[in-house]
SEGUDO-910392 format. One line per 10 residues: number of its first residue (from 1); their letters; for each residue z, y, x of N, C-alpha, C. Coordinates in steps of 0.02 Angstrom, whole numbers, plus 50000, padded with zeros to 5 digits. Each point is the difference from the previous one (the first is absolute). Layout:
// SEGUDO-910392
NUM) A) Z,Y,X,Z,Y,X,Z,Y,X ~ ...
//
This chain:
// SEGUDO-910392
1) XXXXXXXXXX) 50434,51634,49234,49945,49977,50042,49998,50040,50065 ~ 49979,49975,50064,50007,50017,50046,49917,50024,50007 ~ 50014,50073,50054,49930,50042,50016,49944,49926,50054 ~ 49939,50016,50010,49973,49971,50044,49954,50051,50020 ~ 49976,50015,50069,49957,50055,49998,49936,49943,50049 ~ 49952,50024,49977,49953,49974,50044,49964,50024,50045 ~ 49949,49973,50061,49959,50023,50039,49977,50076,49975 ~ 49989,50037,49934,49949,50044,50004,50051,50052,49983 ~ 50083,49986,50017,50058,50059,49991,50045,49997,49927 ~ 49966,49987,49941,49994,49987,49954,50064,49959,49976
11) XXXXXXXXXX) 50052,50004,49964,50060,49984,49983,50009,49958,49922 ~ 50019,49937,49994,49963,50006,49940,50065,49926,49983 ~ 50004,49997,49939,50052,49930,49976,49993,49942,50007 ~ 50046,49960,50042,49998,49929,50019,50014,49937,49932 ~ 49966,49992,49975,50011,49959,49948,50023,49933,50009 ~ 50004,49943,49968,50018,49936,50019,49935,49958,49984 ~ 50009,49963,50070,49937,49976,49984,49984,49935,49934 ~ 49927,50011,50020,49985,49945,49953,49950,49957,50047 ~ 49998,49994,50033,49943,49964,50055,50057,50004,50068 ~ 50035,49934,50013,50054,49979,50061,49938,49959,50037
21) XXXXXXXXXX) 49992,50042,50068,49945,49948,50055,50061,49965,50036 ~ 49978,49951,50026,50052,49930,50056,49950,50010,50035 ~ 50030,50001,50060,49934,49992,50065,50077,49974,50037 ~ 49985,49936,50021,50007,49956,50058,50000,50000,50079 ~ 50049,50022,50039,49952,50034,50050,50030,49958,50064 ~ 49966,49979,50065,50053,49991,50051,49951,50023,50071 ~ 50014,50018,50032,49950,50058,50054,49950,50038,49977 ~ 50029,50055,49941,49944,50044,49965,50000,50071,50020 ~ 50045,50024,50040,50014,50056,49991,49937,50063,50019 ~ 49956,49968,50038,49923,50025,50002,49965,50029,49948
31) XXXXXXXXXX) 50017,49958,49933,49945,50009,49947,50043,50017,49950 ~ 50054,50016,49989,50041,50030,49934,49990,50087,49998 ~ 50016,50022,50034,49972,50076,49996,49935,50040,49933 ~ 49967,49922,50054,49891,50014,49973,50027,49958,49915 ~ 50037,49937,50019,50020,49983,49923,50016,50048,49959 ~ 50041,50039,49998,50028,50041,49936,49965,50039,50006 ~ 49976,50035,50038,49952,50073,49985,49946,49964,49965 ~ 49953,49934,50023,49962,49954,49937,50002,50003,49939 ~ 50059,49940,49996,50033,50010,49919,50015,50054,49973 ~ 50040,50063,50014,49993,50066,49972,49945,50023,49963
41) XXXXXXXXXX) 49944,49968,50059,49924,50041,49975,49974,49956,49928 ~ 50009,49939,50010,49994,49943,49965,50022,50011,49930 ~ 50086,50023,50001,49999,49970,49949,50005,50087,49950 ~ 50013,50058,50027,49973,50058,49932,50058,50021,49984 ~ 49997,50008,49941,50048,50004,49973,50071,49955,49950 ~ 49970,49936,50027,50043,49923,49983,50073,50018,50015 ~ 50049,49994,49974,50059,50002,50054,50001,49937,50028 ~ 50025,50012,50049,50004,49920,50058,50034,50025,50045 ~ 50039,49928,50046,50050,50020,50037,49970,49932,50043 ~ 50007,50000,50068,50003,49949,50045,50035,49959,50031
51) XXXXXXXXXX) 50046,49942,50008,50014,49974,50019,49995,49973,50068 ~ 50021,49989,50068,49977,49978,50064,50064,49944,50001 ~ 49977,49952,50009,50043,49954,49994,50007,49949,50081 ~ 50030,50030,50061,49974,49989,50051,50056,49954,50030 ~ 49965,49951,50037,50061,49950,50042,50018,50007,50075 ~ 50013,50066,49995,50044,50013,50061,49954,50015,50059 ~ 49959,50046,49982,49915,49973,50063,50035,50015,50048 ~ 49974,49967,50041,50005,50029,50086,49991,50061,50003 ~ 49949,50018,49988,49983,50056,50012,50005,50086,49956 ~ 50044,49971,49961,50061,50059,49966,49934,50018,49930
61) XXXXXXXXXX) 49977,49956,49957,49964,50030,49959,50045,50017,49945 ~ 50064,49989,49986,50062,50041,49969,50020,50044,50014 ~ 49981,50043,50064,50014,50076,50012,49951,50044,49999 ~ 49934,49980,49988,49948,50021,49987,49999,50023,49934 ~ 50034,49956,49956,50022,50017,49925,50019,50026,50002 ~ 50073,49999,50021,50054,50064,49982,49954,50061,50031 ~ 49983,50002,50064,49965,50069,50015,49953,50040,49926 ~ 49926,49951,49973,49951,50023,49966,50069,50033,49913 ~ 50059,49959,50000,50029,50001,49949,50038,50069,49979 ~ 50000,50011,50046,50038,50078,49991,49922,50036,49975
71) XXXXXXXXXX) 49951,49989,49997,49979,50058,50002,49940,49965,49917 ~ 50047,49942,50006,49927,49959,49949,50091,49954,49954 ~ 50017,50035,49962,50052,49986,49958,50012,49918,49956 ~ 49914,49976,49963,49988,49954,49998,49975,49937,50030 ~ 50019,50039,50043,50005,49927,50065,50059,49973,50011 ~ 50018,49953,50012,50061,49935,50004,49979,49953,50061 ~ 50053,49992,50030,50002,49943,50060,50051,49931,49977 ~ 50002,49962,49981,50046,49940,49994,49978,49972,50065 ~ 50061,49985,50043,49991,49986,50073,50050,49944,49987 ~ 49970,49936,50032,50045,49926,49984,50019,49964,50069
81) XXXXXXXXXX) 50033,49975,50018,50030,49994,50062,50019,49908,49994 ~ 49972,49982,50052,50022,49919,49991,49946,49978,49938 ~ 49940,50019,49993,49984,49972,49934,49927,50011,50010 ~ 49927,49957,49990,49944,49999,50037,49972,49964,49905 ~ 49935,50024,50015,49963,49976,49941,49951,50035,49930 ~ 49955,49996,49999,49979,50050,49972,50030,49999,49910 ~ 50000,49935,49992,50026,49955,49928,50064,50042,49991 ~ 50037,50009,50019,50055,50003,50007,50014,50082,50004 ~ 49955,50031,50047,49996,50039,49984,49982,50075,49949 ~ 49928,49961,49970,49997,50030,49953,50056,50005,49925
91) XXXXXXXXXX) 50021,49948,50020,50059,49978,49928,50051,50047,50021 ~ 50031,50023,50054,50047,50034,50019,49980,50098,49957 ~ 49934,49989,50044,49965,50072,49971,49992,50006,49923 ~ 49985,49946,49972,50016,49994,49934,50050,50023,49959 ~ 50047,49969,50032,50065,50019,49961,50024,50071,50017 ~ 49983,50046,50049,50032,50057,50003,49952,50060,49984 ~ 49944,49977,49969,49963,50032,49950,49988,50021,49959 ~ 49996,50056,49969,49987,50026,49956,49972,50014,49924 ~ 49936,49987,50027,49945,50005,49946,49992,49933,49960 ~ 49952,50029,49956,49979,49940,49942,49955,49973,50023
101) XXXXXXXXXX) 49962,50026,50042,49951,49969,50042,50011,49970,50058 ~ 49979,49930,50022,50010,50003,50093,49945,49993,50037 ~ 49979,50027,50043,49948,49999,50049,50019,49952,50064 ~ 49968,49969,50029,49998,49937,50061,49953,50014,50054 ~ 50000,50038,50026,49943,49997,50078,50024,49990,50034 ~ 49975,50002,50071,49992,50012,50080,49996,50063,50009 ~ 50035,50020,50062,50009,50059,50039,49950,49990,50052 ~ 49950,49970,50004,49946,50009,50066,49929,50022,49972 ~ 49989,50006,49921,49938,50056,49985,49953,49943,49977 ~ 50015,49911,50000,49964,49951,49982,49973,50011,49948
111) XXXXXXXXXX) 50073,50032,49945,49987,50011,49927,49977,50052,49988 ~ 49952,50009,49952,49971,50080,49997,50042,50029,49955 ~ 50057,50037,50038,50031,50050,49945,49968,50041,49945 ~ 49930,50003,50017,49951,50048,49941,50028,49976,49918 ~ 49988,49927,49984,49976,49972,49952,50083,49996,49969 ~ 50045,50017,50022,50084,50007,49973,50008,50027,49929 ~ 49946,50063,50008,50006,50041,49935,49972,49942,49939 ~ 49956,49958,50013,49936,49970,49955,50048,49922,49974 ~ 50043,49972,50044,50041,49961,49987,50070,50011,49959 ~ 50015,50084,50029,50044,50023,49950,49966,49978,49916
121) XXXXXXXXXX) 49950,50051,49993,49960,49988,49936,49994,49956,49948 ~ 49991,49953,50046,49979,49932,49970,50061,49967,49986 ~ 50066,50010,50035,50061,49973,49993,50020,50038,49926 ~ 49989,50066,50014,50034,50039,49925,49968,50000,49949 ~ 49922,50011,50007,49951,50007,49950,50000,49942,49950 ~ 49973,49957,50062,49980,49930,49990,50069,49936,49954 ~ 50051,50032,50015,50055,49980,49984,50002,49926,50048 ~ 49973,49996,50056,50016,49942,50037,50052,49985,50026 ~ 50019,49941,50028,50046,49971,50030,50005,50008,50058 ~ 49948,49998,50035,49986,49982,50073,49924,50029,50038
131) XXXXXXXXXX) 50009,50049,50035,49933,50019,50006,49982,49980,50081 ~ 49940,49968,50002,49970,49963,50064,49952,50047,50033 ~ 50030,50032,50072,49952,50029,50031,49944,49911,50048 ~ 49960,50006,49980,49959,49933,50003,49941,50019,50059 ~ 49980,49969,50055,49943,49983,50030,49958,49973,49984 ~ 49998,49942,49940,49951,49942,49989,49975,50017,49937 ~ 49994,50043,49960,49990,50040,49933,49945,50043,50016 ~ 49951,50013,49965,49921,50026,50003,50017,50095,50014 ~ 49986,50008,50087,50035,50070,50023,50037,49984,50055 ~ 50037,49948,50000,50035,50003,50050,50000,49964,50071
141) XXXXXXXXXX) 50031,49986,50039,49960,49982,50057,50050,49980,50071 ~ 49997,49940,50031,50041,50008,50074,49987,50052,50056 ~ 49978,50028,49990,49970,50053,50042,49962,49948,50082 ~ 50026,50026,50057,49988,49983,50058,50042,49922,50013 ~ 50000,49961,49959,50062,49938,50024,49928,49969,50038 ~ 50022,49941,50034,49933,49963,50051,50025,49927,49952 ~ 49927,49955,50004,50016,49921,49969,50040,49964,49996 ~ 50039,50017,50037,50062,49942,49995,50074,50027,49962 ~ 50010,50078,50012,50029,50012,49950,49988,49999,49915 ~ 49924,50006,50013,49962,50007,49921,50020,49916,49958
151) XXXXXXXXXX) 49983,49963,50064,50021,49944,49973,50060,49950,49974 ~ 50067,50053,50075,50034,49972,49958,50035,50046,49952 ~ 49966,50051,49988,50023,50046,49935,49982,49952,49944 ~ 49953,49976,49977,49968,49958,49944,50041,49911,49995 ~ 50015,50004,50068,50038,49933,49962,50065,50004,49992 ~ 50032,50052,50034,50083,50039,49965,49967,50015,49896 ~ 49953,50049,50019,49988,50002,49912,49998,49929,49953 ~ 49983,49969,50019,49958,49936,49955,50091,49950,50014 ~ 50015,49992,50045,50088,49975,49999,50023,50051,49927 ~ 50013,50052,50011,50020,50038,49966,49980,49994,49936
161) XXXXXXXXXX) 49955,49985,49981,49961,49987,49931,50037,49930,49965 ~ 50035,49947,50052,50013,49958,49958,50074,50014,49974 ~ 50024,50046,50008,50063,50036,49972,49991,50039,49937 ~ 49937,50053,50012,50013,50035,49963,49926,50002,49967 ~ 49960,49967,50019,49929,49988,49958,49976,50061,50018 ~ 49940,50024,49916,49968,50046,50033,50019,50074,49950 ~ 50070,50014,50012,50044,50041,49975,49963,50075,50052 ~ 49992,50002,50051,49975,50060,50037,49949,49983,50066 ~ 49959,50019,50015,49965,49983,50035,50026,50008,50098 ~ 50030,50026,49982,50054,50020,50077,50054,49964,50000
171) XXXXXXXXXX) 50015,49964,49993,50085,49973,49997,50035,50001,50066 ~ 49982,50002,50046,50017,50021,50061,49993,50077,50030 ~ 49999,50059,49936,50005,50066,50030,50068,50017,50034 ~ 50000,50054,50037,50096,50024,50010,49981,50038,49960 ~ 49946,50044,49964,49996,50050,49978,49987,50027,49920 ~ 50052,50009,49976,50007,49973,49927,50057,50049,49955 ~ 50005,50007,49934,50037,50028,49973,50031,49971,49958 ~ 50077,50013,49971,50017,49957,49936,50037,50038,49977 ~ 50027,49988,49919,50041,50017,49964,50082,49976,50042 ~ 50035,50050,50001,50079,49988,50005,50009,49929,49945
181) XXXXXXXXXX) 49984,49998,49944,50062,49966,49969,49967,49934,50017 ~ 49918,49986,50027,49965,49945,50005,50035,49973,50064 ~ 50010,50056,50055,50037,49970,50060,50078,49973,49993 ~ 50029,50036,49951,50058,49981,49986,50026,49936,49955 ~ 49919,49986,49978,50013,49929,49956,49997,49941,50025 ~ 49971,50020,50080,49986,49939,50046,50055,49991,50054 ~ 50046,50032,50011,50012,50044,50085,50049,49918,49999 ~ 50046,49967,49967,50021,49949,50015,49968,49936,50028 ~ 49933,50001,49975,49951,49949,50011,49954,50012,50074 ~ 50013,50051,50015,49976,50031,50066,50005,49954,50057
191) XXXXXXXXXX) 49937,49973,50034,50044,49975,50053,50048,50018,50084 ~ 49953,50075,49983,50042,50046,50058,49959,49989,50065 ~ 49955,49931,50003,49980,49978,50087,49945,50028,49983 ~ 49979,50013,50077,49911,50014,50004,49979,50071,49998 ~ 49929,49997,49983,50000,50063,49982,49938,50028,49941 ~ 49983,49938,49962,49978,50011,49928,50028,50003,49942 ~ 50024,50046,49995,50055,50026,49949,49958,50018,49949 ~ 49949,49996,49965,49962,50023,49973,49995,49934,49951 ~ 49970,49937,50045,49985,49943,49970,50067,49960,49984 ~ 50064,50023,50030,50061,49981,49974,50030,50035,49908
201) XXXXXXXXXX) 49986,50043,50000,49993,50049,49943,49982,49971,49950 ~ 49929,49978,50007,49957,49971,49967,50024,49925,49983 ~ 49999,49974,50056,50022,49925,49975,50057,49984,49981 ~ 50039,50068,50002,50085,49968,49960,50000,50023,49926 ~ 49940,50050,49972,50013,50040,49938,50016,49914,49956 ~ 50054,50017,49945,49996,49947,49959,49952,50009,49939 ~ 49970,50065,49999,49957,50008,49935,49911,50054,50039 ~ 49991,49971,49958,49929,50037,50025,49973,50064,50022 ~ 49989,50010,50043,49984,50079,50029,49948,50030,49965 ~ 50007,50050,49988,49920,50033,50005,49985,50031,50053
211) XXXXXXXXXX) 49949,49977,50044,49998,50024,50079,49916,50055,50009 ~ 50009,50039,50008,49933,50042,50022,49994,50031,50087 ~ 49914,50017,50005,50004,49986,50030,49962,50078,50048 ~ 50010,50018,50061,49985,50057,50011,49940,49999,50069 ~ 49916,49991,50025,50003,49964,50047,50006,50053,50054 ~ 50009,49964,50096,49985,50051,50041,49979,49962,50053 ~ 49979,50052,50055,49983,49963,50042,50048,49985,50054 ~ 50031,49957,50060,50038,50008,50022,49974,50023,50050 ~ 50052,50038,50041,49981,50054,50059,50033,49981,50060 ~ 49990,50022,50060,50009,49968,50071,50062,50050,50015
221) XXXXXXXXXX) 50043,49946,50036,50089,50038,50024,49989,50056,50024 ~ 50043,50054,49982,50001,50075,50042,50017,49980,50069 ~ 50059,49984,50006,50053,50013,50030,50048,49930,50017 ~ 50051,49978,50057,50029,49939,49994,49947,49930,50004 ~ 50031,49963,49966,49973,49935,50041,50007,49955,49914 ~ 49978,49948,49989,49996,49954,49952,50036,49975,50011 ~ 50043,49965,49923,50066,49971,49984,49969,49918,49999 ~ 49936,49990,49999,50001,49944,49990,49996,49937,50057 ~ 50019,49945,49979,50035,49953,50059,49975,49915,49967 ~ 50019,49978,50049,50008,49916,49978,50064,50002,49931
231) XXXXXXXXXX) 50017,50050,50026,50089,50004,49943,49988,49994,49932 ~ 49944,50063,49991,49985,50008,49960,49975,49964,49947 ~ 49945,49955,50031,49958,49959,49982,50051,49946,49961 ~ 50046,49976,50046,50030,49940,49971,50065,50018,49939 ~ 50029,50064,50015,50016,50021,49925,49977,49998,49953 ~ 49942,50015,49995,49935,50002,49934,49999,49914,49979 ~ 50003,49967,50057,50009,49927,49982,50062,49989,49951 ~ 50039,50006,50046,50091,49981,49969,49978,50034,49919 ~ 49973,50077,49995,50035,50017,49945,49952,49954,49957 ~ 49936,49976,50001,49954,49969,49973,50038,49936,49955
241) XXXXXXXXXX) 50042,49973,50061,50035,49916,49997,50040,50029,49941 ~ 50057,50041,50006,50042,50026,49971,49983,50018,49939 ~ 49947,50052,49990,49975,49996,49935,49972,49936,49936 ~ 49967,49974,50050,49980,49923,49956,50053,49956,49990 ~ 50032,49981,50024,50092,49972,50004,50039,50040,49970 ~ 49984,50057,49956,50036,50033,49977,50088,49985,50037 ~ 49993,50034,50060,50038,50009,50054,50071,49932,49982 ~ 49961,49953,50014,50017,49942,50018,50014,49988,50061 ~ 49929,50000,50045,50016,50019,50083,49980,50087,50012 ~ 50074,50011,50003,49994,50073,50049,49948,50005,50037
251) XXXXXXXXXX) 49984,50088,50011,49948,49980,50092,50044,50013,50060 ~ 50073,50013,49993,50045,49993,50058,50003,49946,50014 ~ 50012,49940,49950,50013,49937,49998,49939,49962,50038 ~ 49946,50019,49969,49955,49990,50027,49969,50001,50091 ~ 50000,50061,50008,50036,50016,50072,50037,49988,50050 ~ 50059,49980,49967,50060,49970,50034,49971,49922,50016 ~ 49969,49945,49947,49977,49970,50008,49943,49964,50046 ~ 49971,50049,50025,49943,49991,50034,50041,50016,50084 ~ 50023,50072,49993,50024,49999,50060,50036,49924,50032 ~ 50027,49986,49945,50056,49917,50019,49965,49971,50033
261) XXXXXXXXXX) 49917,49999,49979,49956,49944,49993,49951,50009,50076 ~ 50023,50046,50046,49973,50039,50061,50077,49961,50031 ~ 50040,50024,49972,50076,49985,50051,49996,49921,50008 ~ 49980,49976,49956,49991,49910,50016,49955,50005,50060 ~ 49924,50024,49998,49955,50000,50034,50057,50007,50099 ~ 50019,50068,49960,50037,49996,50099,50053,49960,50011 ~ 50037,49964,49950,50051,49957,50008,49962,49939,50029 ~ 49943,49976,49981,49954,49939,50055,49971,50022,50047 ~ 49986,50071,50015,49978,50025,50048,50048,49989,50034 ~ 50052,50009,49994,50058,50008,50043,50029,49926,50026
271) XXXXXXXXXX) 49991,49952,49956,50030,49937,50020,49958,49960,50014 ~ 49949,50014,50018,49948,49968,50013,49969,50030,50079 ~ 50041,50068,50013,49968,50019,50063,50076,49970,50047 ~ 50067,50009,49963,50056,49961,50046,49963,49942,50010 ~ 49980,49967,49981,49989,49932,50022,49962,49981,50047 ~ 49955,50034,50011,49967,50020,50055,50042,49988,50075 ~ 50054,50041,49973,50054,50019,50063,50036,49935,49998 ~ 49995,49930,49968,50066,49965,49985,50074,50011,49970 ~ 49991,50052,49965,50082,50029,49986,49987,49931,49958 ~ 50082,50004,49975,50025,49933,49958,49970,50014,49936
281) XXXXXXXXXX) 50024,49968,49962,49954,50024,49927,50058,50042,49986 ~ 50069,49991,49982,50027,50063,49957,50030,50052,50017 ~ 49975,49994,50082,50031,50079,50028,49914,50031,49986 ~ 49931,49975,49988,49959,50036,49996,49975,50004,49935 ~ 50030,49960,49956,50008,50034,49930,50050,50037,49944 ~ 50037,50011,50056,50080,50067,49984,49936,50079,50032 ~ 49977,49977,50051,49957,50054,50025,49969,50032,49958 ~ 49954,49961,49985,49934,49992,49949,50024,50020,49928 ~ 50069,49998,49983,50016,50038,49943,50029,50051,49992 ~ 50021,50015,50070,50027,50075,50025,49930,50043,50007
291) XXXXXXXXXX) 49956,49966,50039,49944,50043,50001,49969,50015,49944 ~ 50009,49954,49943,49948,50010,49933,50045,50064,49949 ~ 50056,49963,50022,50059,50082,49963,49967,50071,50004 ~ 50019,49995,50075,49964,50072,49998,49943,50054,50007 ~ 49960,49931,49998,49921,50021,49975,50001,50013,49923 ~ 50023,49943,49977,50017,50032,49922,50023,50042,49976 ~ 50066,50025,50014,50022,50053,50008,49952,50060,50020 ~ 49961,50000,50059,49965,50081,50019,49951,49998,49944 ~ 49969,49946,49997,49942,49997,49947,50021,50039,49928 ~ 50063,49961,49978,50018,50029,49921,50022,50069,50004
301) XXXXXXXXXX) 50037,50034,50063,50013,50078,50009,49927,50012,50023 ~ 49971,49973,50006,49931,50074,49995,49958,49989,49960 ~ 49987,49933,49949,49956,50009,49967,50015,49997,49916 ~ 50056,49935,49981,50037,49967,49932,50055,50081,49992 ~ 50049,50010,50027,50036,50056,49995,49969,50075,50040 ~ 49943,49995,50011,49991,50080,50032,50027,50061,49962 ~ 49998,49983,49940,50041,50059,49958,50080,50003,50007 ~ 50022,49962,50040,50086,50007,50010,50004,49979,50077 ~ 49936,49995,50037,50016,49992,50089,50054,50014,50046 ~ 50026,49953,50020,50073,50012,50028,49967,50035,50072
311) XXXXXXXXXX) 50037,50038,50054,49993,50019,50057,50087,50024,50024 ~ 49974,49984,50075,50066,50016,50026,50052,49934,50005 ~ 50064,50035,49984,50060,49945,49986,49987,49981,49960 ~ 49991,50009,49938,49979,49980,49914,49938,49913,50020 ~ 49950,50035,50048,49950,49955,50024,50052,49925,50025 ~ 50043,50010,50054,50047,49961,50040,50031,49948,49943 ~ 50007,50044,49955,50078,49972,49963,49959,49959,49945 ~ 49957,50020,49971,49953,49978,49934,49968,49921,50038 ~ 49981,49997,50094,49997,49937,50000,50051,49953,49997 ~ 50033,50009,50028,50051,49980,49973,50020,49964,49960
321) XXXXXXXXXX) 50017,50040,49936,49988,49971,49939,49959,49975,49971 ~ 49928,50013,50024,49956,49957,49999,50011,49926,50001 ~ 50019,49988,50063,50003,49952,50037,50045,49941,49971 ~ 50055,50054,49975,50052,49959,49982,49982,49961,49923 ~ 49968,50061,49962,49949,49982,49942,49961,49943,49966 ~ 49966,49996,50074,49957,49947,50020,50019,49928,50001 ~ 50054,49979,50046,50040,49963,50010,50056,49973,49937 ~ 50008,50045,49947,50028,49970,49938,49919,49965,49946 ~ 49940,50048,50022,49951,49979,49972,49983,49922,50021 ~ 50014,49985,50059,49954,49954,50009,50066,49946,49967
331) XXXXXXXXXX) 50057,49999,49996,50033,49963,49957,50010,49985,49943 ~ 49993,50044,49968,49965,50003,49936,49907,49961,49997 ~ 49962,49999,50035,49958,49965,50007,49994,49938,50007 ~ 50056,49968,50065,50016,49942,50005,50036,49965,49935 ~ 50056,50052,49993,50025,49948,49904,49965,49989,49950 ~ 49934,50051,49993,49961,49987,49936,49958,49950,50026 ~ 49982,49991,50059,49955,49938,50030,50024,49941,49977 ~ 50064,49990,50020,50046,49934,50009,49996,49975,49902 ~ 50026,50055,49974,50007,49997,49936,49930,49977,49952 ~ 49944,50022,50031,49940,49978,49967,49963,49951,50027
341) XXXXXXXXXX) 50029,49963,50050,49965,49948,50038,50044,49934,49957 ~ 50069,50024,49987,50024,49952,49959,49972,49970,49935 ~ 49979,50074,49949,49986,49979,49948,49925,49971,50022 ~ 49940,50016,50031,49934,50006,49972,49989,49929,50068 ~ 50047,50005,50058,49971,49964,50064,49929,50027,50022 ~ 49982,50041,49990,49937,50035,50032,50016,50054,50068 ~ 49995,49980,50057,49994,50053,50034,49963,50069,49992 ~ 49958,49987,49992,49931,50057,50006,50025,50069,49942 ~ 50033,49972,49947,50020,50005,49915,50093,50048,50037 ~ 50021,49956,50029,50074,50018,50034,49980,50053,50038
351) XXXXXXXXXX) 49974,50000,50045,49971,50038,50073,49991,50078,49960 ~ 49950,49999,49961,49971,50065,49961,50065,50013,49955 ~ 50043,49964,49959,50055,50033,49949,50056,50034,50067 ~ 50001,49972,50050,50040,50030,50038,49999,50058,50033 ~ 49917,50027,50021,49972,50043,50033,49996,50052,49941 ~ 49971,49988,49948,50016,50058,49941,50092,50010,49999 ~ 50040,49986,49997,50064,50005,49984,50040,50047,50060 ~ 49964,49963,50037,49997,50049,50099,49991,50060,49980 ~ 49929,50006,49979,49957,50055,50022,50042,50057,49916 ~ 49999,49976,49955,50044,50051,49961,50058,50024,49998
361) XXXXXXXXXX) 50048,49950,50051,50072,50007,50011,49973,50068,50052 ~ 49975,49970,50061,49990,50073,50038,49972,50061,49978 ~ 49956,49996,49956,49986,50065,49978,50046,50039,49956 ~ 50045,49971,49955,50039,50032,49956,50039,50021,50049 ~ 50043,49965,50063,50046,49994,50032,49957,50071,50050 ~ 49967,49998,50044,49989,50058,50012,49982,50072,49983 ~ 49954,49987,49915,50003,50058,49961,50068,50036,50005 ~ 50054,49953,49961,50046,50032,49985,50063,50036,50046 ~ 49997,49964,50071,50014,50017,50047,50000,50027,50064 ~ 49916,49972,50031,49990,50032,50059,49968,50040,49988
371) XXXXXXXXXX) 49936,50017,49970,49962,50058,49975,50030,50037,49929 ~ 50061,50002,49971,50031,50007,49943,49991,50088,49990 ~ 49986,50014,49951,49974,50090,49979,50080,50032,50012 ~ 49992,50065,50035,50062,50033,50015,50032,50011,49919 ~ 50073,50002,49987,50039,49989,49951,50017,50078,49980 ~ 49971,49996,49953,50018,50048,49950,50073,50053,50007 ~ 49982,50074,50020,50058,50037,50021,50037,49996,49910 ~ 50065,50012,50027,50062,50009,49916,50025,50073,50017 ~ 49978,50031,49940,50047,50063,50022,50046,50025,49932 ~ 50064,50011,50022,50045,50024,49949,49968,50050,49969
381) XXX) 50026,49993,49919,49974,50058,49972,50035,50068,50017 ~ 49992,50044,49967,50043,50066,50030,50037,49998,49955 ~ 50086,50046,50022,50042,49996,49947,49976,50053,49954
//
């Protein structure tokens, strides 16, 4: 076992932990410092080790780690490059964890690190599954949010309820604890998007949780700026769809979909404002599908693929292929048209089997290609 000495000089044995925190981080480097000296105080004599699981901040909150780390041993930086998401992230922090326990917060002080020790407890004591640091539980509280967040906090909960009923009264916490082998019984069923990883957990277990529950109040940002967005919001959707479809429709798929459904919008924008000008009809609807390309295209690199965002040449070349993508899609659209207008003679019936056949040819076809996950390094074994 390796020495650890602490603040008061004091030299003393680094054990392995049993309490692994994930903290999620992307422009934190403000509030990690005040974080671990927190949790230190927090958690006693628990062993625990921390996790910072950061996506490359701008603003270097991965050297902030390594700095506090030399001097704070159970601290860890997993620094991810090309890769955005909190879903995704915590699963990463997951796996290079430790303990029997896992801990889930925020690095901006939302979560009250106090109540860590009391969730430990209840996880070991209690022999639970899943322990819920909760706002909506008798004690706990939004702190300073104004009406309209309050409100749409309550109808994210009550969505959430038709997944997972009334299994915990928070189902939308980040702030939460679980058993290793409970996370490990789900991690395939994961959907990775978004950033309620909590209520993903929950709604993939195939057998019944025992979930408890810890309450607090939530507290106002130190430091940095709020993660939350329109983005956000409509992930919580996708994963919603996804869950009830028992991921039937993806929420990439989903996504990809809608964006299409904007790219039509400017493809009549577009052929409808040539006309204006008199262009002929099919030099201003070659336009009008050049222009809808690569609206589609910027749209799906910043919002359907933001977790694999091309930039640069990669940006250049990915339309491209896009493009070219596209253009086998819409043939594939046209044959399943032709083919179902034969059997059924329904346009309306043809029109839609063709546009689904479109719209999934392009998505597989660009998953697997233009936004495609960097390929797995091979390395010889040693002789």
């Amino acid at each position: 076992m390796s020495m650890i000495e602490g603040k008061n000089g004091r030299k003393g044995k680094l054990t392995a932990p049993e309490l692994s925190i994930i903290i999620p981080t992307y422009n934190e480097r403000g509030n990690i410092a005040a974080l671990v000296d927190a949790v230190r105080k927090a958690l006693g004599a628990i062993p625990w080790e921390m996790i910072i699981v950061d996506d490359d901040s701008p603003d270097q909150t991965f050297n902030e780690v390594a700095r506090l780390a030399r001097d704070e041993p159970r601290l860890r930086c997993l620094r991810r490059v090309g890769r955005r998401g909190l879903s995704s992230a915590v699963i990463e922090g997951v796996m290079v964890a430790n303990g029997g326990a896992i801990a889930v917060m925020d690095a901006d002080f939302q979560h009250d690190e106090r109540i860590l020790g009391a969730m430990y407890e209840k996880l070991v004591g209690n022999h639970a599954d899943i322990v819920v640091a909760t706002r909506y539980a008798e004690g706990g509280g939004i702190g300073e949010w104004d009406a309209n967040r309050a409100r749409m906090s309550d109808f994210a909960t009550r969505m959430a309820g038709m997944l997972v009923g009334n299994q915990t009264s928070d189902p939308m916490s980040g702030f939460f604890m679980v058993r290793r082998e409970v996370f490990a019984g789900v991690i395939y069923d994961l959907s990775q998007q978004g950033y309620k990883i909590l209520l993903d957990i929950i709604s993939s277990s195939h057998v019944p949780l025992k979930i408890e529950e810890v309450p607090y109040t939530f507290r106002t940002r130190q430091e940095g700026e709020s993660k939350i967005s329109i983005m956000v919001l409509a992930q919580f959707l996708f994963l919603i769809i996804e869950k009830l479809t028992h991921g039937l429709i993806p929420p990439r798929f989903a996504l990809f979909s809608i964006v299409g459904g904007f790219g039509l919008l400017v493809h009549l924008t577009v052929l409808n404002s040539l006309k204006l000008f008199h262009f002929d009809f099919m030099a201003a609807q070659i336009t009008a599908i050049g222009v809808s390309m690569v609206s589609n295209f910027i749209m799906n690199n910043e919002f359907t693929y933001r977790d694999r965002r091309l930039t640069g040449l990669s940006f250049i070349a990915g339309l491209i292929l896009f493009c070219i993508v596209c253009s086998f899609g819409a043939l594939a659209n046209v044959g399943v048209a032709e083919i179902a207008i034969k059997q059924v003679n329904n346009w309306s019936f043809a029109g839609l089997a063709g546009a689904i056949m479109g719209a999934v040819f392009n998505f597989s076809a660009a998953t697997s290609l233009v936004w495609r996950r960097p390929r797995k390094r091979i390395f010889a074994a040693a002789a």
